[in-house]
C-alpha positions in Angstrom: -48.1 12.4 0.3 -45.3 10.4 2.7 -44.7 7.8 -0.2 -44.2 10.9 -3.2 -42.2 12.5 -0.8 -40.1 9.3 0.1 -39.9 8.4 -3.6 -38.1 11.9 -4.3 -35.8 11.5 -1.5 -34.7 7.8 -3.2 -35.1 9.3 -6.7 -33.0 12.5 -5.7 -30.0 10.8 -4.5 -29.9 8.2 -7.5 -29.9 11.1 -10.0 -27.4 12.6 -7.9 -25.0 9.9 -7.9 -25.3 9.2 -11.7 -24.2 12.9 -12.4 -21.0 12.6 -9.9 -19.9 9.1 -11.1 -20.1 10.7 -14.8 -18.1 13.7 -13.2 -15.5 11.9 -11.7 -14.8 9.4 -14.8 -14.2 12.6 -16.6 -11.9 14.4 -14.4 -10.0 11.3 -13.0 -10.8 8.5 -16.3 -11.7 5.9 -14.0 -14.4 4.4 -11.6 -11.9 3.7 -9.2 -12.1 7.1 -7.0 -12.6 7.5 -3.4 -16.3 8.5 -4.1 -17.1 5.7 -6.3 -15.9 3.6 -3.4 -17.7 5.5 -1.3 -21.1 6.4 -3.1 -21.8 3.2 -5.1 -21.9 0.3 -2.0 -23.9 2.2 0.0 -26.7 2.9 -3.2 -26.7 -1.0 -3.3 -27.2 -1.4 0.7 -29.7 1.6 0.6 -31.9 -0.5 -1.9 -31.7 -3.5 -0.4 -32.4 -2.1 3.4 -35.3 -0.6 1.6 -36.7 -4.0 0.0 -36.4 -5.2 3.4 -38.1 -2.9 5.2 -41.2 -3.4 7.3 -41.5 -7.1 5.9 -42.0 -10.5 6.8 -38.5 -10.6 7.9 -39.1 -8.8 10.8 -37.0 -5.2 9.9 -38.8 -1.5 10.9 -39.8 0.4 8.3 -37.2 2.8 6.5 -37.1 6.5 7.4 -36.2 7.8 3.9 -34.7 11.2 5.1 -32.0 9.8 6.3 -30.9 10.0 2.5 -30.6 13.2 2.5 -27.2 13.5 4.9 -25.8 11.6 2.1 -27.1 13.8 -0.5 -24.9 16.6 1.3 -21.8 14.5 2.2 -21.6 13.1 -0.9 -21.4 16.7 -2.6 -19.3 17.8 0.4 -16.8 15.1 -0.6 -16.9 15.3 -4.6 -15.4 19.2 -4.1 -11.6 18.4 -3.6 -11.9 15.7 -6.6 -13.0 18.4 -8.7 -10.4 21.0 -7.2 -6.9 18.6 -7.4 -8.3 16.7 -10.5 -8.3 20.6 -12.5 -5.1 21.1 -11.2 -3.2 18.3 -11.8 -4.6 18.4 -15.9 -4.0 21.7 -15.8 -0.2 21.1 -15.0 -0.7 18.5 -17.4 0.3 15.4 -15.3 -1.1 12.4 -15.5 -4.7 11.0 -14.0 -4.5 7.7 -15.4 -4.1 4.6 -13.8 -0.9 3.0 -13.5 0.2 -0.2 -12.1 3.1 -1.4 -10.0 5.7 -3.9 -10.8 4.4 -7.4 -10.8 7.7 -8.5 -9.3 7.3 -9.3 -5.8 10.7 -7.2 -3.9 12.7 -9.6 -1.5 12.0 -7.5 1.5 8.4 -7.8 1.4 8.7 -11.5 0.4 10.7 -11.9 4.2 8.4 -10.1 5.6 5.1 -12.1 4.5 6.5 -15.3 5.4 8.1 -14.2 8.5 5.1 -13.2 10.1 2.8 -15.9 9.0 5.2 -18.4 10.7 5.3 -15.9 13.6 1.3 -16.3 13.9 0.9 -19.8 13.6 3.8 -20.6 16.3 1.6 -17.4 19.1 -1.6 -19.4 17.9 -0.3 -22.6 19.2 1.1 -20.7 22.5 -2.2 -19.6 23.2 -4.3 -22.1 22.7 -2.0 -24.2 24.9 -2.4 -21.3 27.5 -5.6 -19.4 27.4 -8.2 -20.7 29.3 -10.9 -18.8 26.9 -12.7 -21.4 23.9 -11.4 -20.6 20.1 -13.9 -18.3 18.2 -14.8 -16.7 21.3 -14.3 -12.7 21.5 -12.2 -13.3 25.1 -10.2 -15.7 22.7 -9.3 -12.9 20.3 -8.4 -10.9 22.8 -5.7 -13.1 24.1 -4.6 -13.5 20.4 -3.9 -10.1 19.5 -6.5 -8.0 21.1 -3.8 -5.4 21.9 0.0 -4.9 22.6 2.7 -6.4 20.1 0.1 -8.8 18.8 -2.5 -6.0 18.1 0.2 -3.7 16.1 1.3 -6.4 14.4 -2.3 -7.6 13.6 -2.7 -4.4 12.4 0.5 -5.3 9.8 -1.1 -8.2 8.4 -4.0 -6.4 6.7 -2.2 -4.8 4.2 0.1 -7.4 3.8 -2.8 -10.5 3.3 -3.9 -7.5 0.4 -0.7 -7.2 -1.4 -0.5 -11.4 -0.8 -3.7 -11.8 -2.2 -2.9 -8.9 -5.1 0.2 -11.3 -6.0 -0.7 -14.7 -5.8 -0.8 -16.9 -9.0 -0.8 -20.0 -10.0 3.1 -19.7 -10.4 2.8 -18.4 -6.7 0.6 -20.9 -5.5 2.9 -20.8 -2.1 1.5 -17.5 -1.2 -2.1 -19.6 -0.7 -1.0 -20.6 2.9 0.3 -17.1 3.9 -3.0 -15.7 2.8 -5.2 -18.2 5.0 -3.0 -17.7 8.3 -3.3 -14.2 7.8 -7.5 -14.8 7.2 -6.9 -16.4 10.0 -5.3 -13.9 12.3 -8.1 -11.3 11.2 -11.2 -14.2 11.6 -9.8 -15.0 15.3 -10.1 -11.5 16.0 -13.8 -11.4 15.7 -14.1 -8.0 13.9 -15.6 -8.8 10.7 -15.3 -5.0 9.0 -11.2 -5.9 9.4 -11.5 -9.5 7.5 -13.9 -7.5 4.5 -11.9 -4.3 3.9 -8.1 -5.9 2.7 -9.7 -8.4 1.0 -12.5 -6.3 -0.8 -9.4 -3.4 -1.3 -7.0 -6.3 -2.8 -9.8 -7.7 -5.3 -10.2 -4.1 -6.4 -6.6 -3.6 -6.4 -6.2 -6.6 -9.1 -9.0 -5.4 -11.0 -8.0 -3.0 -11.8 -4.2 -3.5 -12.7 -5.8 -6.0 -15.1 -4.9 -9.8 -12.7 -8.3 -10.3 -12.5 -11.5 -9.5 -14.5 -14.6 -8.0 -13.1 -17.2 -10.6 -14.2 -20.5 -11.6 -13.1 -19.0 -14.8 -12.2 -15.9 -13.0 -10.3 -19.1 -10.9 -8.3 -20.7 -13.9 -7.5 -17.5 -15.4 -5.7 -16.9 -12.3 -4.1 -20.2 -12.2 -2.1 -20.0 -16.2 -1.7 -16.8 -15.4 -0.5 -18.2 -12.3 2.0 -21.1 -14.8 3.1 -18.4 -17.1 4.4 -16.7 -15.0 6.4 -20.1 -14.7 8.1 -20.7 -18.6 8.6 -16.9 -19.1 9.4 -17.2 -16.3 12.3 -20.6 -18.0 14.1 -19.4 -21.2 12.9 -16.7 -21.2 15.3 -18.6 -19.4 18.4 -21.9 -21.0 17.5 -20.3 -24.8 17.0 -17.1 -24.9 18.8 -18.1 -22.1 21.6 -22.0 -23.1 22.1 -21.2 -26.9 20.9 -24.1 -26.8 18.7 -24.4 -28.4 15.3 -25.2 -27.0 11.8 -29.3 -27.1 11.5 -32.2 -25.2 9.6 -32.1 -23.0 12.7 -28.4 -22.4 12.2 -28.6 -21.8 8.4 -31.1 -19.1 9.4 -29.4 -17.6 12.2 -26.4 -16.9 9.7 -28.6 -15.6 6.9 -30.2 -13.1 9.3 -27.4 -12.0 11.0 -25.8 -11.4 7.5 -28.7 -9.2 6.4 -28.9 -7.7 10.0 -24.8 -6.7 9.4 -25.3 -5.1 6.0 -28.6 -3.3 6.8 -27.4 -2.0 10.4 -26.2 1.1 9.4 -28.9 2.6 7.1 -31.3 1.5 9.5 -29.2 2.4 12.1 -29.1 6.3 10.7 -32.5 6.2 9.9 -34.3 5.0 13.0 -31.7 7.5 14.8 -33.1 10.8 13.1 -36.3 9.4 13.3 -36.4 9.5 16.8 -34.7 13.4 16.9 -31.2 11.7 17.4 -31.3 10.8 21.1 -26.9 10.6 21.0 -25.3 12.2 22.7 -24.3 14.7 20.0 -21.3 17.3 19.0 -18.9 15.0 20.6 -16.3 15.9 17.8 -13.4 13.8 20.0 -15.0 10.8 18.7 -14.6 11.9 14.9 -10.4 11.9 15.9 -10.2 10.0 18.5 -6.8 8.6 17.2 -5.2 12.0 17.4 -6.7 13.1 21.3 -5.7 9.5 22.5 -2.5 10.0 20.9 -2.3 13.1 22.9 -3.6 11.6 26.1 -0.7 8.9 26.3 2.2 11.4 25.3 0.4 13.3 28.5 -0.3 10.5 30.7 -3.9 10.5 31.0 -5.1 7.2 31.0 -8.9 8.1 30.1 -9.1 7.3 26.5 -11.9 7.9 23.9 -13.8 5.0 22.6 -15.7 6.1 19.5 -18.0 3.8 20.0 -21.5 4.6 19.8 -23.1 3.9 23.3 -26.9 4.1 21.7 -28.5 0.6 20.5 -31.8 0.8 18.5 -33.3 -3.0 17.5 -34.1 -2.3 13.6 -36.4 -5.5 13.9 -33.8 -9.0 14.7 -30.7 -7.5 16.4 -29.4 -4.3 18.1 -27.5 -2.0 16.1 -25.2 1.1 17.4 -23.5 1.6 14.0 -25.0 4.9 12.1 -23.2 5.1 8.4 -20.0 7.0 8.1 -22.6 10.6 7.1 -24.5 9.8 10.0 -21.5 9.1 12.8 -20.4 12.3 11.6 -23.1 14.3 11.5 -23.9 13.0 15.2 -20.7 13.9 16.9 -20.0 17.4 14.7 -21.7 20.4 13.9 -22.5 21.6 10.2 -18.9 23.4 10.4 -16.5 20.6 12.0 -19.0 18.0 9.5 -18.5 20.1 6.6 -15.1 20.5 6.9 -13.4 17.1 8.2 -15.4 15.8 5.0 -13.4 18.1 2.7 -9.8 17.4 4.5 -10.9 13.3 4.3 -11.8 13.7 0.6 -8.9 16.1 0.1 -6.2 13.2 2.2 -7.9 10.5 -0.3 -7.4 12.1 -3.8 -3.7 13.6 -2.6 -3.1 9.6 -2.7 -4.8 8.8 -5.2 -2.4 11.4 -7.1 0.6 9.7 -5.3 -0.5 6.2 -6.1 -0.4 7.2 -10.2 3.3 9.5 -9.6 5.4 6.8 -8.0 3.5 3.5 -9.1 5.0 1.7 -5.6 2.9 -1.6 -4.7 3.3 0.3 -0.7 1.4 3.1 -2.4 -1.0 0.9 -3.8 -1.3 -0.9 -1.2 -2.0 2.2 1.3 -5.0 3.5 -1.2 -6.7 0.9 -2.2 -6.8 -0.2 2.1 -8.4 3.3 2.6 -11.0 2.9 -0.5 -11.7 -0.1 1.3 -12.3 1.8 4.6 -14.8 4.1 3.1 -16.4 1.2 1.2 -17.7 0.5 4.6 -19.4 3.9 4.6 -22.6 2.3 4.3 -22.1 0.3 7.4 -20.5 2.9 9.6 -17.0 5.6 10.2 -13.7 3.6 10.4 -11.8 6.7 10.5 -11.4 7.3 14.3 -8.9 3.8 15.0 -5.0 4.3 15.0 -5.3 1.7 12.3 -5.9 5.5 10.4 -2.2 6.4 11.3 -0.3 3.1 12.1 -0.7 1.0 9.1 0.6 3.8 6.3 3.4 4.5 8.9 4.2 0.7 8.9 4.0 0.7 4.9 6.0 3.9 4.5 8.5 1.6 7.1 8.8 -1.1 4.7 9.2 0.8 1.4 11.8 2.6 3.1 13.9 -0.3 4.0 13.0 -1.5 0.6 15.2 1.4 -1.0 17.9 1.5 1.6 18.5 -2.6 0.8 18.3 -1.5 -2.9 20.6 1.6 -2.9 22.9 -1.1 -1.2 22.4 -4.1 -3.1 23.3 -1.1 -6.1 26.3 0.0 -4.5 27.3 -3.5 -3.9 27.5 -4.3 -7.7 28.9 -1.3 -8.7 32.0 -1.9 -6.2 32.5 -5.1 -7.6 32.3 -3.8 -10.9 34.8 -1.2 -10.2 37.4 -3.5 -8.7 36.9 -6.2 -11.3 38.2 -2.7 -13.8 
């Protein structure tokens, strides 16, 4: 009876998703919608966790009602892509795609290059001052673990997306502003902040037409993904640990991969499996941007950490990560759950709408980095960092000074013009 029961559960949120990804190409005419982004990764890591499962590899067994969370937030979150995509066909404005200017604007071109030097001349400050080994965690820390360096970290991810989204082999120069900016991010020892710009930029060039979605191109792409694993332990495994590459190693890495992109799911399921042991309805650590925002405007020094505290060992390493349905569900109530779904799912499709009205690379740029947050759904809920409120801030900075050096550099020609009458 368990296995019919679990085979619904699976079948259930496959037919599910196959009736909302037909929905949304309907309403929006295109795949690339916050709830593709959302619901299609985490269908992929849901069928691998489940092939895994209870194997030789050493993983528990799957607890397939955990699905059903996702079988709600999923619905939850289609409801304001229904609502805004009627209304904006209704006023008969446009839903389909648009892309931005390939020319790359001269203040963004400053910028790229400014910072990358900037990194590479802190990187050599601190490694001639910490006292911490490179690849280490304590390392990253000193790098730009917090302070000017961690805001300006924070910079560099959507800006290593829009260098990736222009480089060419006419720009070949923007190659070694992409790696120090890979760099800055790999150094920093937080791997979900290495995969999102560069998963968001791919997507961002797929689908402006730069690149082509191929079997070849998805092949590179987890190649790619799989070295930003081996890079990470390579460098606190070999340089930290001053071990060498062996079978043992190899395996370690492969492991460890599969441990990172089954965490979550098993994560969420072992949790409500065991009557979710959390400590649950803590809704502070849903927003914890916004009451630690509050907290230093009002002094208090005693921040929130949304970090779950809870490790469970799904079978080769401990896991406190729970999928972005299950954090949610954990620290809300059906109310608060139900309706900080609708107000995310309502925040994403208001930009998706913006991103087709003013076809601005900044625009862009500031979607395609939040599809790339949800993306992570099936890991875990990326929506509690200041990251959420800092890096459009920073974007919406830079197109702004954009225009202002435009308006000028108009205003400028048309003086001459009128004194050359």
């Amino acid at each position: 009876m368990g296995g019919l029961t679990d085979m619904i559960y699976l079948v259930a949120i496959f037919i599910e998703a196959a009736f909302l990804c037909y929905m949304e190409f309907k309403i929006w005419r295109s795949l690339y919608t916050p709830l593709n982004f959302l619901m299609l990764p985490y269908l992929i890591v849901l069928l691998i966790t489940i092939m895994v499962a209870g194997t030789e590899l050493g993983f528990v067994e799957f607890y397939y009602p955990s699905i059903f969370i996702w079988n709600v937030g999923l619905l939850i979150f289609f409801l304001p892509s229904v609502v805004i995509g009627t209304l904006i066909t209704y006023k008969g404005k446009n839903v389909v795609q648009k892309y931005p200017n390939d020319h790359i604007p001269v203040s963004l071109l400053f910028v790229l290059v400014f910072l990358a030097l900037l990194f590479v001349v802190h990187l050599k400050g601190v490694l001639g001052n910490s006292a911490e080994a490179l690849g280490s965690d304590e390392f990253g820390e000193d790098f730009s673990g917090g302070g000017l360096w961690g805001h300006l970290r924070i910079l560099t991810l959507p800006l290593l997306m829009m260098s990736i989204y222009y480089v060419s082999k006419k720009r070949w120069w923007l190659w070694p502003v992409i790696l120090v900016f890979l760099m800055v991010s790999v150094l920093n020892q937080v791997k979900g902040w290495v995969i999102i710009p560069v998963l968001s930029a791919m997507a961002m060039r797929i689908y402006a037409g730069k690149t082509r979605l191929t079997m070849k191109f998805i092949l590179y792409l987890l190649l790619g993904v799989f070295l930003v694993f081996f890079t990470s332990y390579a460098l606190s495994i070999l340089l930290v640990q001053s071990r060498g590459v062996d079978d043992a190693f190899l395996d370690f890495i492969f492991m460890h991969f599969m441990h990172y992109l089954t965490s979550g799911t098993f994560g969420w399921s072992m949790d409500l499996q065991l009557g979710l042991p959390d400590d649950t309805g803590n809704f502070q650590n849903v927003i914890a941007q916004f009451v630690n925002l509050a907290k230093v405007i009002t002094g208090d020094r005693e921040l929130v950490a949304p970090i779950n505290p809870l490790y469970f060992n799904p079978g080769w390493a401990l896991t406190n990560v729970r999928t972005i349905f299950g954090t949610l569900y954990i620290n809300s109530n059906w109310i608060s759950f139900t309706l900080y779904i609708l107000f995310l799912s309502t925040c994403m499709y208001l930009m998706r709408v913006a991103m087709v009205r003013f076809n601005n690379i900044y625009i862009y740029t500031i979607y395609f980095f939040f599809c790339g947050m949800i993306f992570m759904g099936w890991f875990d809920f990326y929506f509690a960092g200041v990251i959420v409120l800092e890096l459009p801030l920073m974007l919406l900075f830079l197109l702004l000074f954009e225009k202002m050096l435009y308006k000028k550099q108009n205003d400028t020609e048309n003086e001459d013009c009128n004194n050359t009458d």
